[in-house]
VMD Tcl script that builds the backbone (N, CA, C; Angstrom):
set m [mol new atoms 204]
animate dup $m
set s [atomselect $m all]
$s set {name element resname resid chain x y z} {
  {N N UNK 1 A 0.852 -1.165 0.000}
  {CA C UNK 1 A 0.000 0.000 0.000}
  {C C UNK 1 A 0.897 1.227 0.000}
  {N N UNK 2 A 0.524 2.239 -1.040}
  {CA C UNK 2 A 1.605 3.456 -0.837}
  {C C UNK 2 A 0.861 4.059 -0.301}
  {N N UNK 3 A 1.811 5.456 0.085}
  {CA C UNK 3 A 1.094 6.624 1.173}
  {C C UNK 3 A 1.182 7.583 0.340}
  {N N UNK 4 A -0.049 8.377 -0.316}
  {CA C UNK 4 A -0.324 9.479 -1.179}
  {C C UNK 4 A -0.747 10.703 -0.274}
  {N N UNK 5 A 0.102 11.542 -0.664}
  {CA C UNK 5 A -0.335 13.039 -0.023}
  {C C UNK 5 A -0.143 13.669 -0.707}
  {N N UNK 6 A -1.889 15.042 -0.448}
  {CA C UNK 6 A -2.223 15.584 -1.275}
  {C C UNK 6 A -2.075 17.106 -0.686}
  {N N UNK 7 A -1.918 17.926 -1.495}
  {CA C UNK 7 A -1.483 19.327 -1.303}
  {C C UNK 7 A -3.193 19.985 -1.285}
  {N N UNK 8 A -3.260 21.065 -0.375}
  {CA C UNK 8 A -4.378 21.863 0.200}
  {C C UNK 8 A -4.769 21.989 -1.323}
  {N N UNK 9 A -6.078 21.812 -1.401}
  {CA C UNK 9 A -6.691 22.544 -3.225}
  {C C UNK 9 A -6.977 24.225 -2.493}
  {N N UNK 10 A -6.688 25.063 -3.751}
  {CA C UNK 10 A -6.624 26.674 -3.560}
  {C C UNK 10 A -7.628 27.028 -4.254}
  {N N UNK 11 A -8.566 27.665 -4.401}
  {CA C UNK 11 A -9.553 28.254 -4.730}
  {C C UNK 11 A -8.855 29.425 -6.349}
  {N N UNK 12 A -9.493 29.200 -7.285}
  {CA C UNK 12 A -8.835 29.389 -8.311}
  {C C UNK 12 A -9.816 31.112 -8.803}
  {N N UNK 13 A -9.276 32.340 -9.109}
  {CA C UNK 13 A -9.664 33.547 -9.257}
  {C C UNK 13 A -10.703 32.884 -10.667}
  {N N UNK 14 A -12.050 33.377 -11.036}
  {CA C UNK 14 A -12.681 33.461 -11.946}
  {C C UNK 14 A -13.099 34.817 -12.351}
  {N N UNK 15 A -11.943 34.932 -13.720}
  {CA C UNK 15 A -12.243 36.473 -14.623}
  {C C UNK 15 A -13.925 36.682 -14.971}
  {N N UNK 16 A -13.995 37.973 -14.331}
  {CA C UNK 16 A -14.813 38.627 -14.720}
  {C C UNK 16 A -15.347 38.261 -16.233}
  {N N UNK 17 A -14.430 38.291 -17.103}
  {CA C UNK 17 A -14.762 38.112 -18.332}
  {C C UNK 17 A -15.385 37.209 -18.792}
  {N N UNK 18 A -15.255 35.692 -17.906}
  {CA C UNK 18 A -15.740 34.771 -18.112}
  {C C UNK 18 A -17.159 34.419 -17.556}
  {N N UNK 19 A -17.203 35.137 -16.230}
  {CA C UNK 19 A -18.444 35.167 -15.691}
  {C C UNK 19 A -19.845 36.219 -15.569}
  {N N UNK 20 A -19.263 36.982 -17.174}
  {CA C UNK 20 A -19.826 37.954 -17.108}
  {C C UNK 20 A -21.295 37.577 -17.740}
  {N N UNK 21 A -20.983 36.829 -18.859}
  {CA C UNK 21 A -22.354 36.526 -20.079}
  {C C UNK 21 A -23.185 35.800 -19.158}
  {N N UNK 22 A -22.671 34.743 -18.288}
  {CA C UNK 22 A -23.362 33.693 -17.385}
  {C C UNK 22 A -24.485 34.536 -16.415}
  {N N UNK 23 A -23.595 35.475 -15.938}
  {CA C UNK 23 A -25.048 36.512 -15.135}
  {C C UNK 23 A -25.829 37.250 -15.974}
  {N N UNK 24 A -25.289 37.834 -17.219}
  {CA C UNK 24 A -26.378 38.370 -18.331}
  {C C UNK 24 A -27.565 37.466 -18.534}
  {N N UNK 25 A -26.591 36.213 -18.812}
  {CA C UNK 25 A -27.838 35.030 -19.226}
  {C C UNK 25 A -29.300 35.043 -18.020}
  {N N UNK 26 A -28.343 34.772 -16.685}
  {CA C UNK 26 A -29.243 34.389 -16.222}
  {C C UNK 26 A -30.433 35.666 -15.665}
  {N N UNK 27 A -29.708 37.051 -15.762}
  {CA C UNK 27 A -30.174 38.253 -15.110}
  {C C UNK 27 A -31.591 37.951 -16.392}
  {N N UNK 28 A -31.519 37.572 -17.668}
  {CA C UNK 28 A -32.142 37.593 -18.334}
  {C C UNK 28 A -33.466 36.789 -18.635}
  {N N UNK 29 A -32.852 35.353 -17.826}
  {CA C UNK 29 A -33.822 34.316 -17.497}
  {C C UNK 29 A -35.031 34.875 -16.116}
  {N N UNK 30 A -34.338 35.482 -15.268}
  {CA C UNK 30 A -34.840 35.731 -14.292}
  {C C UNK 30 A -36.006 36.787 -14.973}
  {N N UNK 31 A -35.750 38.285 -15.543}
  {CA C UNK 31 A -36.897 39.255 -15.625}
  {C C UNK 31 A -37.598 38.472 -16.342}
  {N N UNK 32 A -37.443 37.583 -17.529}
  {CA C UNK 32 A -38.603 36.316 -18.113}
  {C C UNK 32 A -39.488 36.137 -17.290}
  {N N UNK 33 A -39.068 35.541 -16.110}
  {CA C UNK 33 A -39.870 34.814 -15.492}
  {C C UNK 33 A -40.851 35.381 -14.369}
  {N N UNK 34 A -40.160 36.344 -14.556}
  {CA C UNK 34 A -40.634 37.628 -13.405}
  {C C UNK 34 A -41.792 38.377 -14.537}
  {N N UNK 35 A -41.743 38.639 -15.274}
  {CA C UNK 35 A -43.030 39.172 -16.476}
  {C C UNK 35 A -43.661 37.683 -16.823}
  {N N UNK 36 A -43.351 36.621 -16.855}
  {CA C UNK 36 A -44.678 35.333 -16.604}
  {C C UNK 36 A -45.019 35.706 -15.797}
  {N N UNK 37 A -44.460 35.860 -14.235}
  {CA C UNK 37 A -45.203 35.461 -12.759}
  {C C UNK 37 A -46.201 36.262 -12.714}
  {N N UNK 38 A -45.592 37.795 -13.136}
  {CA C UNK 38 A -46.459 39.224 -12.630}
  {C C UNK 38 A -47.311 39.646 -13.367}
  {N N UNK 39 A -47.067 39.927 -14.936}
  {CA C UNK 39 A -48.293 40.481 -15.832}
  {C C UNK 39 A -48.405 39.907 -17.025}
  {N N UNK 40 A -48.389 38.780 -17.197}
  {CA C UNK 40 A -49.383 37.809 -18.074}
  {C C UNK 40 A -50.968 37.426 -17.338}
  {N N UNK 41 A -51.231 38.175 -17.695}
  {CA C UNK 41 A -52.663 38.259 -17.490}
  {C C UNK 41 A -53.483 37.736 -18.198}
  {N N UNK 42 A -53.849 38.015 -19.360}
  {CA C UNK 42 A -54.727 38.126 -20.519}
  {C C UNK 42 A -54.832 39.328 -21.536}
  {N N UNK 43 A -55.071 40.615 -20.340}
  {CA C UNK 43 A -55.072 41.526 -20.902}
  {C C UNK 43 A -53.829 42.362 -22.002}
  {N N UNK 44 A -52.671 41.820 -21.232}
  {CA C UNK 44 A -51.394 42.681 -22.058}
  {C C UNK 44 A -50.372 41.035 -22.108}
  {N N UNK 45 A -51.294 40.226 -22.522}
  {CA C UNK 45 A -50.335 38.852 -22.341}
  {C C UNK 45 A -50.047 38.337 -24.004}
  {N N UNK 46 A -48.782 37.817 -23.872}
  {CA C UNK 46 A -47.972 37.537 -25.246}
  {C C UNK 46 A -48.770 36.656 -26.142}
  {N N UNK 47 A -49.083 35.096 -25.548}
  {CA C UNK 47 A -49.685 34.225 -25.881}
  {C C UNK 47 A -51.294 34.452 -25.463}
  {N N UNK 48 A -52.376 34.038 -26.332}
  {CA C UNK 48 A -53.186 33.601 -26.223}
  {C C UNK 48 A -53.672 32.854 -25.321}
  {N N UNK 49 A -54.978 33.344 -24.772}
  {CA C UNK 49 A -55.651 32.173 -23.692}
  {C C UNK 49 A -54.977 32.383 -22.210}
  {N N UNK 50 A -55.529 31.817 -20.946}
  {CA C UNK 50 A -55.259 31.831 -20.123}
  {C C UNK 50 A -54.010 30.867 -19.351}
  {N N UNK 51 A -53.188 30.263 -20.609}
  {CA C UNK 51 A -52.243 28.998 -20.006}
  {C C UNK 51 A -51.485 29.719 -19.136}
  {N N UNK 52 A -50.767 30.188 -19.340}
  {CA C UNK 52 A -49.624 30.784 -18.207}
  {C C UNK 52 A -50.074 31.291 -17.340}
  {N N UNK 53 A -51.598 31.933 -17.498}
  {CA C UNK 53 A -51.831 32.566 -16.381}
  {C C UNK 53 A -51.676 31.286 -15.186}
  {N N UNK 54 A -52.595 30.580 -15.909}
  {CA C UNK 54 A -53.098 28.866 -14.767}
  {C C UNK 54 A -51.773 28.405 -14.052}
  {N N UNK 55 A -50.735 28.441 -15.489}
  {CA C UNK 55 A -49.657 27.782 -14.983}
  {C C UNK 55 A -49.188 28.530 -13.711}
  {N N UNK 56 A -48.822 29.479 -13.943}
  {CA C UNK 56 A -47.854 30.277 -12.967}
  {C C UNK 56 A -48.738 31.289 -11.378}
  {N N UNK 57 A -50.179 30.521 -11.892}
  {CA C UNK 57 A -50.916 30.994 -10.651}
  {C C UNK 57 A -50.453 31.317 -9.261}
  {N N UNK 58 A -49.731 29.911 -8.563}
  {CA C UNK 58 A -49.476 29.514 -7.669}
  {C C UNK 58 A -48.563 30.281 -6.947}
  {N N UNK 59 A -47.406 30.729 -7.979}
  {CA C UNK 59 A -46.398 31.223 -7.733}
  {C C UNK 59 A -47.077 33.008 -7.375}
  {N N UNK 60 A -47.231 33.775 -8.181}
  {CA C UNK 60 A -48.366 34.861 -8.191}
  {C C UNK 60 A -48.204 35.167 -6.761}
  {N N UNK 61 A -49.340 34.236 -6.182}
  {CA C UNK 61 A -49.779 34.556 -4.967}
  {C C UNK 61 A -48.637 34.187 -3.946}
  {N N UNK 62 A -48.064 33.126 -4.312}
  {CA C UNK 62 A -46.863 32.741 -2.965}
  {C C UNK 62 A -45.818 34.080 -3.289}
  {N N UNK 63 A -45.553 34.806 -4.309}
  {CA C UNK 63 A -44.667 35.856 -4.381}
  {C C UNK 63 A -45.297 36.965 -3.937}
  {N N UNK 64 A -46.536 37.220 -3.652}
  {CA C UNK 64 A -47.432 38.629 -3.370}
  {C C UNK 64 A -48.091 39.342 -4.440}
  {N N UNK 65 A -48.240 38.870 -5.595}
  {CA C UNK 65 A -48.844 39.084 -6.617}
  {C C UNK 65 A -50.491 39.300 -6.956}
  {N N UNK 66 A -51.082 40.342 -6.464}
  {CA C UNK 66 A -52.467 39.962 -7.011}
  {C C UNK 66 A -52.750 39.610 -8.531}
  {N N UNK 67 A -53.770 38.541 -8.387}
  {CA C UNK 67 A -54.267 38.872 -9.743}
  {C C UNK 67 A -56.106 38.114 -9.542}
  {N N UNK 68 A -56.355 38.069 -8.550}
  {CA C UNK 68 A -58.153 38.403 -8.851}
  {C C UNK 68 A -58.523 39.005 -7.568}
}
mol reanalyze $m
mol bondsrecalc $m
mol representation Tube
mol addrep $m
């Protein structure tokens, strides 16, 4: 049996540059989902019909959202 020793792992700097698009992306996913939750209504809503409203009901109200 050999005896392996391992050196402390160091926490490695991540450039800005690289982690920049990743928060765009997601800053971008997020207001999406934030205009489903809040004002897809019917009235000023993208798609047709009430689906998203139904879908994303739940959330609505657990976030503080009126909508009836």
């Amino acid at each position: 049996m050999t005896d392996t020793t391992f050196a402390p792992a160091r926490p490695v700097p991540v450039p800005i540059g690289e982690l920049l698009p990743w928060a765009v992306f997601a800053g971008l996913i997020l207001a999406l989902a934030i205009y489903f939750i809040s004002a897809e209504e019917g009235a000023i809503a993208l798609f047709n019909g009430m689906y998203v409203h139904e879908f994303v009901h739940d959330g609505r109200h657990l976030l503080g959202f009126p909508c009836h």
